[in-house]
PDB file of N, CA, C and O in Angstrom, chain B, residues numbered from 101:
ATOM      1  N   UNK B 101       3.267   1.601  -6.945  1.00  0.00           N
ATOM      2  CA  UNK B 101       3.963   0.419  -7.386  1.00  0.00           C
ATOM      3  C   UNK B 101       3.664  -0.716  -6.416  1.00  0.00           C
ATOM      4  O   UNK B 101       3.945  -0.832  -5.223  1.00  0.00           O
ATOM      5  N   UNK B 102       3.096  -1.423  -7.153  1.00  0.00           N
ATOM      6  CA  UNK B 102       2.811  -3.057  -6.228  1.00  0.00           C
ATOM      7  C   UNK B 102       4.058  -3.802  -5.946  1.00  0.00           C
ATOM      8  O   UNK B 102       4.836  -4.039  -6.870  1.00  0.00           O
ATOM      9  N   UNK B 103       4.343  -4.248  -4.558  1.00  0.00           N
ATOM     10  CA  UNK B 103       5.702  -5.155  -4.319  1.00  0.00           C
ATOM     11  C   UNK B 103       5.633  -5.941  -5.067  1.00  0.00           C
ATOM     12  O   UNK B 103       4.489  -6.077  -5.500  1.00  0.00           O
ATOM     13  N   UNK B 104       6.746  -6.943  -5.697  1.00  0.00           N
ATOM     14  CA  UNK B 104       6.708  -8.245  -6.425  1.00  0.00           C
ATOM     15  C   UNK B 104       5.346  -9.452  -5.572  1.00  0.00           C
ATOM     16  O   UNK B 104       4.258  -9.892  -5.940  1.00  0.00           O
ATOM     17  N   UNK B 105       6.062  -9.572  -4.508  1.00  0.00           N
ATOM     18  CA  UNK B 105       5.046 -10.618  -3.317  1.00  0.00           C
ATOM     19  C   UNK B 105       3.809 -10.322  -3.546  1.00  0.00           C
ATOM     20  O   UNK B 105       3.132 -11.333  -3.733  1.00  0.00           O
ATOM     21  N   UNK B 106       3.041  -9.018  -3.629  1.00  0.00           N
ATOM     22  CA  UNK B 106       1.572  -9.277  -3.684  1.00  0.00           C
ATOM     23  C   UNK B 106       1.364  -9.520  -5.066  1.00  0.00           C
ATOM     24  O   UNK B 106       0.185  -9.867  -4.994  1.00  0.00           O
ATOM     25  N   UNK B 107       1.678  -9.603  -6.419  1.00  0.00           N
ATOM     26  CA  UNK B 107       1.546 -10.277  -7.619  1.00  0.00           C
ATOM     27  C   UNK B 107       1.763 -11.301  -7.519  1.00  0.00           C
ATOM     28  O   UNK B 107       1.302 -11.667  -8.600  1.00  0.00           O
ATOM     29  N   UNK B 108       2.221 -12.417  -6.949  1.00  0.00           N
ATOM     30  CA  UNK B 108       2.259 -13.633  -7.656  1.00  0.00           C
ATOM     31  C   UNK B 108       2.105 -14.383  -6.259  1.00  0.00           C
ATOM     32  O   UNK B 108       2.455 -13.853  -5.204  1.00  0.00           O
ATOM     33  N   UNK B 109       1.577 -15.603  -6.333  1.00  0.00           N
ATOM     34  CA  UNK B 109       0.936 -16.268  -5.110  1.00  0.00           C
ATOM     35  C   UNK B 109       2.240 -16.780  -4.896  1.00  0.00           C
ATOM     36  O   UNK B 109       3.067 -16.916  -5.798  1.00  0.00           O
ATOM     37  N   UNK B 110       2.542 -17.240  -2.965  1.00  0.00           N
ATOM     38  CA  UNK B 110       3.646 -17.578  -2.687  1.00  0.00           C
ATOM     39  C   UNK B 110       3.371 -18.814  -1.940  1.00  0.00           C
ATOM     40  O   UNK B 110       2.862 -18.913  -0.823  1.00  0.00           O
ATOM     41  N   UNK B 111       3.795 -19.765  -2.748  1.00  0.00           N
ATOM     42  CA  UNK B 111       3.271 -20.913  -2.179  1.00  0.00           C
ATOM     43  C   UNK B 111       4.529 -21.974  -1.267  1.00  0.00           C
ATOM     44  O   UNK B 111       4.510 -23.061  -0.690  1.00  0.00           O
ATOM     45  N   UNK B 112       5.699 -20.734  -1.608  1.00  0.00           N
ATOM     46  CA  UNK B 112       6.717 -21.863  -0.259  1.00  0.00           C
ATOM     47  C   UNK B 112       6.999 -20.886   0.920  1.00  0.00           C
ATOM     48  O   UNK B 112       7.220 -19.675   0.891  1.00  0.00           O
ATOM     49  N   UNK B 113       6.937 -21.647   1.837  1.00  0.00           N
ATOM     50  CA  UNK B 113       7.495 -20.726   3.616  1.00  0.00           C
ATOM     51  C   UNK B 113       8.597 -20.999   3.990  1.00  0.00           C
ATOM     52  O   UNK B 113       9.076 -22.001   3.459  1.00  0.00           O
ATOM     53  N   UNK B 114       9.163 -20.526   4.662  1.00  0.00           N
ATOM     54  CA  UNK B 114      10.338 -20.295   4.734  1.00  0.00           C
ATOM     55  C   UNK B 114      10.392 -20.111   5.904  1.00  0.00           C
ATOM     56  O   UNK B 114       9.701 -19.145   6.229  1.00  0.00           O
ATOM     57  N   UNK B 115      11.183 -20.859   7.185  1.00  0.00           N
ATOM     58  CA  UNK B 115      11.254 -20.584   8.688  1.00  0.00           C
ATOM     59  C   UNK B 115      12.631 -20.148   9.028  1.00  0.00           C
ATOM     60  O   UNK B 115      13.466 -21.016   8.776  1.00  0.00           O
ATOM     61  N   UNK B 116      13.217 -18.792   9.648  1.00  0.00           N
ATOM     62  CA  UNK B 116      14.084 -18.355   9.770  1.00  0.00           C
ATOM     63  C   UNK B 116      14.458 -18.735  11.449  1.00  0.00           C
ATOM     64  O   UNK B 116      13.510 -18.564  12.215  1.00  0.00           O
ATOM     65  N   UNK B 117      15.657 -19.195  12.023  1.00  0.00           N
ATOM     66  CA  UNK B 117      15.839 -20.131  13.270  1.00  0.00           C
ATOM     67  C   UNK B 117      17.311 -19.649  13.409  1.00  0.00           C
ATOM     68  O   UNK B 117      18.119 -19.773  12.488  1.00  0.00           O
ATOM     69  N   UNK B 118      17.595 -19.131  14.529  1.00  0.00           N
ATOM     70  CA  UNK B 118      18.925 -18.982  15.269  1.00  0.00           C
ATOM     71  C   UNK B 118      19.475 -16.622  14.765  1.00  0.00           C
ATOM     72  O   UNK B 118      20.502 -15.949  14.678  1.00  0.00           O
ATOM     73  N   UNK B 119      17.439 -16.327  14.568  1.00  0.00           N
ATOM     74  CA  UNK B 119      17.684 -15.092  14.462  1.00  0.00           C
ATOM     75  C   UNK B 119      18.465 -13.837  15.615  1.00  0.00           C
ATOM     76  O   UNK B 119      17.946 -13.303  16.595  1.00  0.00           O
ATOM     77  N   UNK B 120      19.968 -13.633  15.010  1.00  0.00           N
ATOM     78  CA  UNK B 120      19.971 -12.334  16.087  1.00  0.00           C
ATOM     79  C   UNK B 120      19.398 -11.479  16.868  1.00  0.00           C
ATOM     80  O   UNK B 120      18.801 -10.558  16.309  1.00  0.00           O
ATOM     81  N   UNK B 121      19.406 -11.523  18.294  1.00  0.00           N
ATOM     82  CA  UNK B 121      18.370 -10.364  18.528  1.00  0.00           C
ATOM     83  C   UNK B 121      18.014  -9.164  17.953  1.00  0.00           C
ATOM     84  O   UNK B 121      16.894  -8.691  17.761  1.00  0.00           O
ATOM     85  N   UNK B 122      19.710  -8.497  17.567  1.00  0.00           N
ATOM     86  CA  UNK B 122      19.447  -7.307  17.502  1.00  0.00           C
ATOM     87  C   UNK B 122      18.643  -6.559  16.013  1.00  0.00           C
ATOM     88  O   UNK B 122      18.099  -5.495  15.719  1.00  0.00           O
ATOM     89  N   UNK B 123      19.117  -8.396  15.096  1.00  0.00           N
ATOM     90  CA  UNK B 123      18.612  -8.418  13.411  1.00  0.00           C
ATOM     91  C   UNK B 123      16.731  -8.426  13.882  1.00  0.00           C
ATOM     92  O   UNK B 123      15.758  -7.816  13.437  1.00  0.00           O
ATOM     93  N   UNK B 124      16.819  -8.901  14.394  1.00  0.00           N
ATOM     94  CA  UNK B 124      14.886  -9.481  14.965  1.00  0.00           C
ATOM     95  C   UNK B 124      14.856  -8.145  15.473  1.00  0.00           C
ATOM     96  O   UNK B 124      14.793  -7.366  14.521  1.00  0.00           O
ATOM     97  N   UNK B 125      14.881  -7.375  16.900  1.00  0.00           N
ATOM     98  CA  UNK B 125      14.417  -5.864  16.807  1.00  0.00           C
ATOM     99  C   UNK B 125      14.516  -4.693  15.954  1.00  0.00           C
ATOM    100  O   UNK B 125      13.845  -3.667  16.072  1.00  0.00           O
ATOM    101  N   UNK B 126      15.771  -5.031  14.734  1.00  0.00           N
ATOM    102  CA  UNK B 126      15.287  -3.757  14.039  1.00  0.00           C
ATOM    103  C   UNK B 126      14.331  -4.337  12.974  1.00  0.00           C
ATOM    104  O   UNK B 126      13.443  -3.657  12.460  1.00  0.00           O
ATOM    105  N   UNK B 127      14.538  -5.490  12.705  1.00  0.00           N
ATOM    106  CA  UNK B 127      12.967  -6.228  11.458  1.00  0.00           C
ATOM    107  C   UNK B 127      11.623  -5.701  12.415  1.00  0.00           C
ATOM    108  O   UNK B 127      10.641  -5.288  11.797  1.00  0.00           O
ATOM    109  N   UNK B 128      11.590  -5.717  13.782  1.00  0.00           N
ATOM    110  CA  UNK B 128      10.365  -5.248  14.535  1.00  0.00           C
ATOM    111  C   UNK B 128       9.630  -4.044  14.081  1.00  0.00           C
ATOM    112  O   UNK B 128       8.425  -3.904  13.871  1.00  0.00           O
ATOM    113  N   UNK B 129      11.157  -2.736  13.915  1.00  0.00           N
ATOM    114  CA  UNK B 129      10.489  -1.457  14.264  1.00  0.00           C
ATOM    115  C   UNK B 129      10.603  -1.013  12.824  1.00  0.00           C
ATOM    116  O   UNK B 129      10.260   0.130  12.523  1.00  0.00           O
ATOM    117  N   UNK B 130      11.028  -1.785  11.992  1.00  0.00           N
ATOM    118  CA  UNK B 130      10.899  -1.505  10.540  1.00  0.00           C
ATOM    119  C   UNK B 130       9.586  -1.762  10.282  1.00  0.00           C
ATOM    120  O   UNK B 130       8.997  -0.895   9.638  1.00  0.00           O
ATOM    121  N   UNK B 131       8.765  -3.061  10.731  1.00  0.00           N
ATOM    122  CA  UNK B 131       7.609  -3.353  10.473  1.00  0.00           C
ATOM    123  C   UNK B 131       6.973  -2.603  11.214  1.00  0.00           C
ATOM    124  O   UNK B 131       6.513  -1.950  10.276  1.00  0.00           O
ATOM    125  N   UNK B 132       6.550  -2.131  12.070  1.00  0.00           N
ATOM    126  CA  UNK B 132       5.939  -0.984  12.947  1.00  0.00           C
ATOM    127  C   UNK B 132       6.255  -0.333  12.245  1.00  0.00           C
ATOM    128  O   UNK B 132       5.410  -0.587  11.387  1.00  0.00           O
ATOM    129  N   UNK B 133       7.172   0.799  11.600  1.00  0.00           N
ATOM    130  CA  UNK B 133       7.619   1.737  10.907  1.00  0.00           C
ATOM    131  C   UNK B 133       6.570   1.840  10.121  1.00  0.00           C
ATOM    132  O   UNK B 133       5.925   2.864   9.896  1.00  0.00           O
ATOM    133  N   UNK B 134       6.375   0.661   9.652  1.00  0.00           N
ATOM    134  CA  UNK B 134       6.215   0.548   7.842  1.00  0.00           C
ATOM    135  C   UNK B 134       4.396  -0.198   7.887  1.00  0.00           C
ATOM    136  O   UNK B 134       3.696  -0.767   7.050  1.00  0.00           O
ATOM    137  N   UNK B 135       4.195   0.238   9.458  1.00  0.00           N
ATOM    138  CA  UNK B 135       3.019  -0.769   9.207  1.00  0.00           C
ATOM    139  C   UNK B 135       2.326  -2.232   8.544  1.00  0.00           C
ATOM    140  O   UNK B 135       1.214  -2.465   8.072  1.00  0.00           O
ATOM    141  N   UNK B 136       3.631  -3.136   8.770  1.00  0.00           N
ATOM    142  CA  UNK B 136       3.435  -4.281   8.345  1.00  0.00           C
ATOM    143  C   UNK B 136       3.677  -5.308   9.142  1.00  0.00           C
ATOM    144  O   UNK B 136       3.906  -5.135  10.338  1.00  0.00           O
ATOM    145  N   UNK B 137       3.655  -6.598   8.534  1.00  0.00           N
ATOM    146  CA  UNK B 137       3.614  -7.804   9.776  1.00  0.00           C
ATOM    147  C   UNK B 137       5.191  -8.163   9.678  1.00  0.00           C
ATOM    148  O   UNK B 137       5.813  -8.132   8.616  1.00  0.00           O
ATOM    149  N   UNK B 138       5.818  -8.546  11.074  1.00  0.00           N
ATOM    150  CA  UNK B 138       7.115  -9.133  10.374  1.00  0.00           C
ATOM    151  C   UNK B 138       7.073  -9.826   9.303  1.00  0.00           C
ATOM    152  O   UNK B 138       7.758  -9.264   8.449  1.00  0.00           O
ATOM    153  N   UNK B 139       6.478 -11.032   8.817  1.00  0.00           N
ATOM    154  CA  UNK B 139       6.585 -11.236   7.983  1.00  0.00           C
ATOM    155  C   UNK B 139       6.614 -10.784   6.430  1.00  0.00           C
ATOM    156  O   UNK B 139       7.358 -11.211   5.547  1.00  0.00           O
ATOM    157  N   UNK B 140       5.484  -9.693   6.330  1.00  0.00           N
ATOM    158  CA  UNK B 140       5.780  -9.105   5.200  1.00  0.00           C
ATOM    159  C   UNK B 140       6.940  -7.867   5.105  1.00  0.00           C
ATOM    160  O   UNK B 140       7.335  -7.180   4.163  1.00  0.00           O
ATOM    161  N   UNK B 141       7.209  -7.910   6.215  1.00  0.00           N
ATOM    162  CA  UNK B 141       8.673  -6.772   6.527  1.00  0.00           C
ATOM    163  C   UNK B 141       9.855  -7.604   6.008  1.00  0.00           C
ATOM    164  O   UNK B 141      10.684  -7.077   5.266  1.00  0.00           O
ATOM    165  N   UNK B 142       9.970  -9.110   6.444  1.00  0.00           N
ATOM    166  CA  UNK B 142      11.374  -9.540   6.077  1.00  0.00           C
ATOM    167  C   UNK B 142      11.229 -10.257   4.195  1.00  0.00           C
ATOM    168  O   UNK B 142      12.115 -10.329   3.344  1.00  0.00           O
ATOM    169  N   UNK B 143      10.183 -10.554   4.138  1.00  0.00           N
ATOM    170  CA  UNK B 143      10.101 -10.418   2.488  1.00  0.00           C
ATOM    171  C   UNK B 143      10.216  -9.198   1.744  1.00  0.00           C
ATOM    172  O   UNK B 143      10.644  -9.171   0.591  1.00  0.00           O
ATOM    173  N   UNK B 144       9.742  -7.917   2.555  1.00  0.00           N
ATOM    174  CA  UNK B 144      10.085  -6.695   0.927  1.00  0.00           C
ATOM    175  C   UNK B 144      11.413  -6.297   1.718  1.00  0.00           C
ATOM    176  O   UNK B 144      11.849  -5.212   1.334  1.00  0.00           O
ATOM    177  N   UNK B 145      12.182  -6.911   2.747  1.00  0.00           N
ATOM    178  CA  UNK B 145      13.393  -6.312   3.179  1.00  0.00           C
ATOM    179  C   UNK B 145      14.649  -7.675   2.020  1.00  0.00           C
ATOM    180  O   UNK B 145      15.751  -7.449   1.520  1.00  0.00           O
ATOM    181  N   UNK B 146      14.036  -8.606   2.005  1.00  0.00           N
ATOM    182  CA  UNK B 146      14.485  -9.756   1.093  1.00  0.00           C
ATOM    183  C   UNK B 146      14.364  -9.506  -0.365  1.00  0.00           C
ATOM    184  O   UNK B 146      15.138 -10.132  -1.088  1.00  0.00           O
ATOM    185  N   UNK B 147      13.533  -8.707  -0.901  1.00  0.00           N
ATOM    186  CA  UNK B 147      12.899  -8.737  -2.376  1.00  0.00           C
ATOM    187  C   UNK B 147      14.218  -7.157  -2.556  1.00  0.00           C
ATOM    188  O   UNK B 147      14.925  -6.793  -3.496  1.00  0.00           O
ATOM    189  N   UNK B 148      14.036  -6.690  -1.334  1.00  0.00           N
ATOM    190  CA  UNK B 148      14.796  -4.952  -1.751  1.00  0.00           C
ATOM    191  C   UNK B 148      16.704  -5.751  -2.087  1.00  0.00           C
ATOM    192  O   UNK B 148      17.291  -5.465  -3.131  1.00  0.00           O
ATOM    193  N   UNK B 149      17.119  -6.350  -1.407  1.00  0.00           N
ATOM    194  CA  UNK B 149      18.300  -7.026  -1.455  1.00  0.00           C
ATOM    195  C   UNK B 149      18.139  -8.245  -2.682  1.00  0.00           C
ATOM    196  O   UNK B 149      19.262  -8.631  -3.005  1.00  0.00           O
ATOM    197  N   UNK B 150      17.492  -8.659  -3.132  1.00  0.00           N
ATOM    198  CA  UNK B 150      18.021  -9.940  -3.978  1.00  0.00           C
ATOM    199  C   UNK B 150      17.318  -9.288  -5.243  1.00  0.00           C
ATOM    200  O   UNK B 150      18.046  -9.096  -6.217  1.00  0.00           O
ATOM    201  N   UNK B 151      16.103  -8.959  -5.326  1.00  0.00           N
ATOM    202  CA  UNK B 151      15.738  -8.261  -6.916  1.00  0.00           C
ATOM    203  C   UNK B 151      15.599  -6.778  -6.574  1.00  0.00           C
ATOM    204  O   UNK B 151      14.513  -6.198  -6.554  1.00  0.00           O
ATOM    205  N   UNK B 152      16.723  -6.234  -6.321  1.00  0.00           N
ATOM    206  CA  UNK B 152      16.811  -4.361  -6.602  1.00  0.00           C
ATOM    207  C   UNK B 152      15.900  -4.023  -8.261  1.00  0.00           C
ATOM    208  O   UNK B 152      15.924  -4.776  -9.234  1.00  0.00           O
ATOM    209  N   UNK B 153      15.303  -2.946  -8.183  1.00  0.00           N
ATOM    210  CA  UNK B 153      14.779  -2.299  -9.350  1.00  0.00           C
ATOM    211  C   UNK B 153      15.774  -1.626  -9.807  1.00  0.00           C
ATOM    212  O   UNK B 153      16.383  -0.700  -9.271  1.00  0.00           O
ATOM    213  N   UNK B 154      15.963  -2.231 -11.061  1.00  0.00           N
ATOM    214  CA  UNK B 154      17.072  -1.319 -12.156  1.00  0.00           C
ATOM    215  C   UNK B 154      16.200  -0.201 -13.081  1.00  0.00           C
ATOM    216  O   UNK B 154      15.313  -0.215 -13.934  1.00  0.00           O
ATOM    217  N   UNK B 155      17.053   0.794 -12.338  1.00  0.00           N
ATOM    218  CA  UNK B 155      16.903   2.361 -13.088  1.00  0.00           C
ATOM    219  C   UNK B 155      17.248   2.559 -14.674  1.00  0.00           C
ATOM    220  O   UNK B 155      18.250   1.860 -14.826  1.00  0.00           O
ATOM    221  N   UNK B 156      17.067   2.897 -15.386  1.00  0.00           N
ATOM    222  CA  UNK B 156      17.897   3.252 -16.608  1.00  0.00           C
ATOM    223  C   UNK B 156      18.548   4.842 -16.461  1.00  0.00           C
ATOM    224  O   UNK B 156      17.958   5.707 -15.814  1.00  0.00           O
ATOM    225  N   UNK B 157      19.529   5.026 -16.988  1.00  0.00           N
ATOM    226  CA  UNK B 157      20.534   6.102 -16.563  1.00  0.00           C
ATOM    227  C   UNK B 157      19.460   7.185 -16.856  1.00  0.00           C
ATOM    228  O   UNK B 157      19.050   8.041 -16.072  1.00  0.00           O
ATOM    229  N   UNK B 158      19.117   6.988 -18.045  1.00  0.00           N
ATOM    230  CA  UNK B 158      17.976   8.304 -18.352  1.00  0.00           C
ATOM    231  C   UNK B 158      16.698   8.649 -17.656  1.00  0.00           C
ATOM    232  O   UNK B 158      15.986   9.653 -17.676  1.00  0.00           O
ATOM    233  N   UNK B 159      16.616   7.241 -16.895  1.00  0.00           N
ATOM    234  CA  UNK B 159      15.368   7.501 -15.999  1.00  0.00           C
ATOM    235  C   UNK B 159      15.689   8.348 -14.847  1.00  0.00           C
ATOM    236  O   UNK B 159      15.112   9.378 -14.498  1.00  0.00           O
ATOM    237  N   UNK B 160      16.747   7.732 -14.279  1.00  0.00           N
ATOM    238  CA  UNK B 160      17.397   8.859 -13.165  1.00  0.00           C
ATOM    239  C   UNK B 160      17.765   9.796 -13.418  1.00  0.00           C
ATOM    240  O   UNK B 160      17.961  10.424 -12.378  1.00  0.00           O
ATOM    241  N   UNK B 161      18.072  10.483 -14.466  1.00  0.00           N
ATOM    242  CA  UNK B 161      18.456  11.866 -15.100  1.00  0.00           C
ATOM    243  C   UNK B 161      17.205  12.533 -14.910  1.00  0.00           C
ATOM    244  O   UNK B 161      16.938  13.607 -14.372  1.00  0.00           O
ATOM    245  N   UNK B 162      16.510  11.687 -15.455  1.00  0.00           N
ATOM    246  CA  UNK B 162      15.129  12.913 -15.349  1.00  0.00           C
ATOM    247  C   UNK B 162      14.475  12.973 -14.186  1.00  0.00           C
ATOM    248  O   UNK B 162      13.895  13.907 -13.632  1.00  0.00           O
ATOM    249  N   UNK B 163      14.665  11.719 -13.850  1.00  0.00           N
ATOM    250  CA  UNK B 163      14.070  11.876 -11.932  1.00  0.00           C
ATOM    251  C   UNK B 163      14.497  13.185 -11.157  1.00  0.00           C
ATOM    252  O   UNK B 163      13.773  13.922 -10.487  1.00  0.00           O
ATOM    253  N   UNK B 164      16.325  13.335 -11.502  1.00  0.00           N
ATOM    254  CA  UNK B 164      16.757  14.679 -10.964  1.00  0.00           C
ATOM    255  C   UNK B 164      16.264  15.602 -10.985  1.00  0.00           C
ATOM    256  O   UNK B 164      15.914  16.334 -10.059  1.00  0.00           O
ATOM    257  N   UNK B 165      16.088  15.777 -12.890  1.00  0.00           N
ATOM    258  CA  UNK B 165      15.626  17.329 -12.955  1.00  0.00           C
ATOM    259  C   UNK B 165      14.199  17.677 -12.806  1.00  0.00           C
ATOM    260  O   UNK B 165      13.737  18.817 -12.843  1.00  0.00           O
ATOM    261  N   UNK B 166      13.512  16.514 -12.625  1.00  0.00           N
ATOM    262  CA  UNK B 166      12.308  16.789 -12.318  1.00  0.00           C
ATOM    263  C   UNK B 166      12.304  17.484 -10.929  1.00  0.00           C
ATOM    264  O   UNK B 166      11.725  18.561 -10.784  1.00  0.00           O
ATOM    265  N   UNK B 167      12.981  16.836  -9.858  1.00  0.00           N
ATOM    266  CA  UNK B 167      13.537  16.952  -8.477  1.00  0.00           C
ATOM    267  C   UNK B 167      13.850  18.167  -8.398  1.00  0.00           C
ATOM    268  O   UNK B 167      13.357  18.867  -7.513  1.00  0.00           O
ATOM    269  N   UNK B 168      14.956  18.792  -9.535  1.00  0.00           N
ATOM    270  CA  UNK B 168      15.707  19.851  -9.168  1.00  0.00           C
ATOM    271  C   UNK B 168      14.476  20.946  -9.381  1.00  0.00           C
ATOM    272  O   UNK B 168      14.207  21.664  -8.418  1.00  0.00           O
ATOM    273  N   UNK B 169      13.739  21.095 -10.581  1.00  0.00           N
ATOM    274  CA  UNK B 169      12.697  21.540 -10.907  1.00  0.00           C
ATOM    275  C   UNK B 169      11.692  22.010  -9.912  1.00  0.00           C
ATOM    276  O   UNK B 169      11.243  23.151 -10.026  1.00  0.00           O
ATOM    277  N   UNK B 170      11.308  21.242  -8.964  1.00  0.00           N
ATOM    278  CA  UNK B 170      10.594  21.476  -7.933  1.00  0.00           C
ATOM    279  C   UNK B 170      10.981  21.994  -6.700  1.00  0.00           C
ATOM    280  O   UNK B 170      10.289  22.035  -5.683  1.00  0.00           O
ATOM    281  N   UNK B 171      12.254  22.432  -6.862  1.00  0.00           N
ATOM    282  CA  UNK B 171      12.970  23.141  -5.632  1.00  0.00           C
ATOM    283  C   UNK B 171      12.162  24.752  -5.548  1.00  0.00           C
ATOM    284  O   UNK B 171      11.170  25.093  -6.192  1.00  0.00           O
ATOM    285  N   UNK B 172      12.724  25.345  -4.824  1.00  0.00           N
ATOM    286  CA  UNK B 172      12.246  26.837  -5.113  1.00  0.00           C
ATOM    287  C   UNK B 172      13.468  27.356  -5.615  1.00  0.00           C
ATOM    288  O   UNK B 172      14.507  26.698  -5.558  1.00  0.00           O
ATOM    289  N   UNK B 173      13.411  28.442  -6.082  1.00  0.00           N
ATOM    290  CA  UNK B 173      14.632  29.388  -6.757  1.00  0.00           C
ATOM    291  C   UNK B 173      15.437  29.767  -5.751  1.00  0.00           C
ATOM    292  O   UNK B 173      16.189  30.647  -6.169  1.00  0.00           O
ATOM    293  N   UNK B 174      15.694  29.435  -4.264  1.00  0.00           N
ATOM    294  CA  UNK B 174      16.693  29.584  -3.182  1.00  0.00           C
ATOM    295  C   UNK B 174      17.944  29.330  -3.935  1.00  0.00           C
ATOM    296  O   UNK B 174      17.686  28.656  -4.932  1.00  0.00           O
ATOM    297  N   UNK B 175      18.701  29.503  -3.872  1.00  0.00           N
ATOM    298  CA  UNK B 175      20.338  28.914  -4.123  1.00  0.00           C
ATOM    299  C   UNK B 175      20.567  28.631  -2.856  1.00  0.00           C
ATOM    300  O   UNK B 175      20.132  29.396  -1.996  1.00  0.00           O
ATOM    301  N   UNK B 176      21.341  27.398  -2.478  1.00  0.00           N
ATOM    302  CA  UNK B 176      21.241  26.836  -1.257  1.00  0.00           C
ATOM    303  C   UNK B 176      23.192  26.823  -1.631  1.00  0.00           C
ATOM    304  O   UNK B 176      23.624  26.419  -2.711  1.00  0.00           O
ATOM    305  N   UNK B 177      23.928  27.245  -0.716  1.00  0.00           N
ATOM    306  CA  UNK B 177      25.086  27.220  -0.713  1.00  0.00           C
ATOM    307  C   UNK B 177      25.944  26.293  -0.307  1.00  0.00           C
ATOM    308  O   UNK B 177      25.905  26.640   0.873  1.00  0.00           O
ATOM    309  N   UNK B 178      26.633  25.465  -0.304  1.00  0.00           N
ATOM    310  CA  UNK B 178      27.557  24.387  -0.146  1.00  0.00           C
ATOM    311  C   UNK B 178      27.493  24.481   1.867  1.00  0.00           C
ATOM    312  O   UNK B 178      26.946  23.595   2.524  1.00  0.00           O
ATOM    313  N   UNK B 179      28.215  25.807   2.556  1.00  0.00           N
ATOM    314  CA  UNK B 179      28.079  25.947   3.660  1.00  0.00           C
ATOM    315  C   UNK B 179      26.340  25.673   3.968  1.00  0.00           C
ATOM    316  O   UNK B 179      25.941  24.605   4.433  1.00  0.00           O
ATOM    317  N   UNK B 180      25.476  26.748   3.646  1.00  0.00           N
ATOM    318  CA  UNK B 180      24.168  26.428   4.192  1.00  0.00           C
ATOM    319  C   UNK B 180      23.676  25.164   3.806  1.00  0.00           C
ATOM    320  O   UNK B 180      22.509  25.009   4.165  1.00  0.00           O
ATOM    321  N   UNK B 181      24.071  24.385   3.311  1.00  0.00           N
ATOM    322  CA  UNK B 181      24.130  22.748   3.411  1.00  0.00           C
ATOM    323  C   UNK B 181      24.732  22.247   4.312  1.00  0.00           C
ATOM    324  O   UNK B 181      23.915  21.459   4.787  1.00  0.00           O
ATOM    325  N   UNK B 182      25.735  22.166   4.941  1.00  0.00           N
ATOM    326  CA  UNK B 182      26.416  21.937   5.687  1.00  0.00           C
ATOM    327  C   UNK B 182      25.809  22.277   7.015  1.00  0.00           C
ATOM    328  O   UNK B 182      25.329  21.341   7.654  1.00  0.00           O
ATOM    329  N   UNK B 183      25.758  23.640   7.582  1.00  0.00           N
ATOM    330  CA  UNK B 183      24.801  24.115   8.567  1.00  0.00           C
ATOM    331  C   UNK B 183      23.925  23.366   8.321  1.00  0.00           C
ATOM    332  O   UNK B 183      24.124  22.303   8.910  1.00  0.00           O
ATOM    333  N   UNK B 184      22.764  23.357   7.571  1.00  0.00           N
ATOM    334  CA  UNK B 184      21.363  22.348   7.860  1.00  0.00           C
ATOM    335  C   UNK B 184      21.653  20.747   8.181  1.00  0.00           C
ATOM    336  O   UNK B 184      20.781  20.116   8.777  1.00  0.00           O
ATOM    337  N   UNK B 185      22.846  20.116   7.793  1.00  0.00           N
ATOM    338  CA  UNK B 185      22.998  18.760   7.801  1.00  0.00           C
ATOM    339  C   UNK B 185      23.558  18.563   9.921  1.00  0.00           C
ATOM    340  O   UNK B 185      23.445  17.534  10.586  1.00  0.00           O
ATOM    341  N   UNK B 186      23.939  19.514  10.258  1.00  0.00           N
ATOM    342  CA  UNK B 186      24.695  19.931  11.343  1.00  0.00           C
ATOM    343  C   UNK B 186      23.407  20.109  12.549  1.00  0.00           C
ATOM    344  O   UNK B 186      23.554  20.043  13.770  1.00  0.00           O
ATOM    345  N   UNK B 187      22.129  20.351  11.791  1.00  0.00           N
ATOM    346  CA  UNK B 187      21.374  21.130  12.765  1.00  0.00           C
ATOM    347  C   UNK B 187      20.679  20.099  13.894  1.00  0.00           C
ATOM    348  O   UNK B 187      19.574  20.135  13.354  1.00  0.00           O
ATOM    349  N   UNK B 188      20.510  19.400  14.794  1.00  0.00           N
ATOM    350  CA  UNK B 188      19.857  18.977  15.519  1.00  0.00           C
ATOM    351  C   UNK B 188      20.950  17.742  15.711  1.00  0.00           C
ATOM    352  O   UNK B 188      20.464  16.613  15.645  1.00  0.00           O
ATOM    353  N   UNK B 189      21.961  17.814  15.875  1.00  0.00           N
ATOM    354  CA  UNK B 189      22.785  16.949  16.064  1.00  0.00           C
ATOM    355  C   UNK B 189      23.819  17.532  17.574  1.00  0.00           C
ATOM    356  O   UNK B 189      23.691  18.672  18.021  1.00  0.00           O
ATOM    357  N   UNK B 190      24.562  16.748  18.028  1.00  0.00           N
ATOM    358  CA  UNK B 190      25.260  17.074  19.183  1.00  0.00           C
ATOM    359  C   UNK B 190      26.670  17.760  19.082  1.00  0.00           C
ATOM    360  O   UNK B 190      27.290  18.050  20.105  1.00  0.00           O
TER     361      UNK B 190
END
């Protein structure tokens, strides 16, 4: 799926001034994360907040069972969920 931004040419800029530090270091390591430039980090972090992609209920239904589908036949138990969510934590 192509972001909105690389389809359509963007011909206004936009200068962001009096940025939080701590908003500016995590836009940093998101873009490092994500291998991108700040700038294209705070546009698909802008595009994810102002035009969200709407699901249709049935699309996510089947997303599940496609999901669930690809599990293995484990039965994973409410506790052994719990234990795994628990594991590498303090």
């Amino acid at each position: 799926m192509v972001p909105l931004w690389l389809e359509k040419a963007m011909p206004t800029t936009l200068t962001l001034k009096n940025i939080p530090d701590e908003v500016y270091e995590r836009l940093k390591v998101a873009a490092e994360a994500h291998r991108r430039s700040l700038n294209s980090e705070a546009i698909v972090c802008l595009e994810t907040v102002l035009t969200p992609t709407k699901i249709a209920p049935s699309e996510r239904l089947a997303r599940a069972r496609q999901l669930r589908a690809g599990l293995s036949t484990t039965q994973f138990r409410a506790r052994d969920i719990d234990t795994l969510k628990r594991q590498g934590r303090p």
